[in-house]
C-alpha positions as CSV (number, residue, x, y, z in Angstrom):
1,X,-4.5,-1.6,-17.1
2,X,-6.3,1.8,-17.2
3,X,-6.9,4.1,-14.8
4,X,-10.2,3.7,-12.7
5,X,-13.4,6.7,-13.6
6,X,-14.2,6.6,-10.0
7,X,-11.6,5.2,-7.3
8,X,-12.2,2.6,-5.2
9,X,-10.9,2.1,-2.0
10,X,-9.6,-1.7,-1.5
11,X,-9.6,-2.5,2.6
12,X,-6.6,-4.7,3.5
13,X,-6.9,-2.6,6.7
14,X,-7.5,-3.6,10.4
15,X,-9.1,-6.9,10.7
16,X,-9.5,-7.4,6.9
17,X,-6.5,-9.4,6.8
18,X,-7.4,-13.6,6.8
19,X,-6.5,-16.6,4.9
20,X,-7.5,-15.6,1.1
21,X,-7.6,-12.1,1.7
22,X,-4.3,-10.8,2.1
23,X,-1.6,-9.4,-0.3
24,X,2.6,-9.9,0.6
25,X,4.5,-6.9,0.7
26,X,7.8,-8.4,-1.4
27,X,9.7,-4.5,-1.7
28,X,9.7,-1.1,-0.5
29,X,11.2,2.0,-1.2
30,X,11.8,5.3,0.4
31,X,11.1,7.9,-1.8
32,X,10.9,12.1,-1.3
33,X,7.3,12.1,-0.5
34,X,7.1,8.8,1.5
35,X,7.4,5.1,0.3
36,X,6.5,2.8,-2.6
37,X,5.8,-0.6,-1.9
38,X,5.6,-3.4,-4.1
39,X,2.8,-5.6,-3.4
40,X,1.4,-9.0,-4.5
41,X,-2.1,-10.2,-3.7
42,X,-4.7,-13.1,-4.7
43,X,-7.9,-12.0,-6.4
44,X,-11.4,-14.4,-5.8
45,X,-13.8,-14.5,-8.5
46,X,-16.3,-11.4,-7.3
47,X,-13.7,-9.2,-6.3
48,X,-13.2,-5.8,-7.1
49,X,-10.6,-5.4,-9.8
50,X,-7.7,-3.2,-8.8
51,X,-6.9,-0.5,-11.2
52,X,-4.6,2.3,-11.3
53,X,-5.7,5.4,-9.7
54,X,-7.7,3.2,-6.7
55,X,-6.6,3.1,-3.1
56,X,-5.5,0.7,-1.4
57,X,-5.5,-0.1,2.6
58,X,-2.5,-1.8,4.3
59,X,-1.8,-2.8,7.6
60,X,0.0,-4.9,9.2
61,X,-0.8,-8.5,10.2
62,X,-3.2,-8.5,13.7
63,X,-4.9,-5.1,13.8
64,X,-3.0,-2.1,13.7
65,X,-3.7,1.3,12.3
66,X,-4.3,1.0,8.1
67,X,-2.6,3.5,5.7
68,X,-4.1,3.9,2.2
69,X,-2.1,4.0,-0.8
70,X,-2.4,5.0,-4.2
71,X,-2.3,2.2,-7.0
72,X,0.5,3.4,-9.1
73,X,0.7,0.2,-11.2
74,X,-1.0,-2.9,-11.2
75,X,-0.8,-5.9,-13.5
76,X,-3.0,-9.2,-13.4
77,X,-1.6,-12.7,-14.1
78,X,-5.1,-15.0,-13.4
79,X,-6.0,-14.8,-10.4
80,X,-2.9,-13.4,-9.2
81,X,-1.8,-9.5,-8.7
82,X,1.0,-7.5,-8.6
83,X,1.1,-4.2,-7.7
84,X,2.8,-0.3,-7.0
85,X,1.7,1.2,-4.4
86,X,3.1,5.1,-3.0
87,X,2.4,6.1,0.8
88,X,2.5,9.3,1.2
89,X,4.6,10.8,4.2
90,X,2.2,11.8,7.0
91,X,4.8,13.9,9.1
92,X,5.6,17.2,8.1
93,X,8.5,18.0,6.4
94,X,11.3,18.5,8.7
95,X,14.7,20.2,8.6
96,X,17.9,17.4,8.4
97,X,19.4,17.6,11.6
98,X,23.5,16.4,11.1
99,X,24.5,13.4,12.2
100,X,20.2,12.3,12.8
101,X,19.1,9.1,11.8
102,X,16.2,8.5,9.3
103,X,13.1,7.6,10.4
104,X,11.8,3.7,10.4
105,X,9.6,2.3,8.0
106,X,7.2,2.0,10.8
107,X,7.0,5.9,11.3
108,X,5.8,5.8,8.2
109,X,3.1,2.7,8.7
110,X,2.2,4.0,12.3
111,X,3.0,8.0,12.6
């Protein structure tokens, strides 16, 4: 799918999420800059197509804080969509303390 001439932001964000709009967040990775997560969704007829380059709000399920994401990849099988999605990190780079812990996923999702 090519890459959108103007992004578009998608809202899955706070009190967006309902019964036929929602997406499932099936994988995650953590990667240098923050995380990737791999994301399915349904599409209604009248919806905004999702293309590359677009961002994309997630939060989680009853309210919370939403964190857009860059559309890395996103493929369309009818009315169903698959999709890459990278979060940046929104803390600031920190030296590795020995023997610390890494930070939850939902430092990531909530900073």
């Amino acid at each position: 799918m090519s890459t959108s001439p103007t992004p578009t932001t998608h809202d899955y964000g706070p009190d967006k999420r309902q019964r036929g709009n929602d997406y499932s967040v099936y994988s995650f990775d953590r990667t240098p800059d923050g995380a990737r997560f791999y994301v399915s969704g349904h599409a209604h007829p009248g919806d905004a197509i999702i293309r590359r380059g677009d961002e994309v709000t997630i939060s989680p399920p009853g309210g919370g804080r939403g964190r857009a994401c860059r559309v890395v990849e996103v493929t369309y099988s009818g009315a169903l969509w698959d999709a890459v999605l990278d979060m940046p990190d929104p803390t600031p780079e920190r030296p590795h303390e020995p023997g610390a812990r890494p930070a939850p996923l939902s430092r990531l999702l909530y900073p």
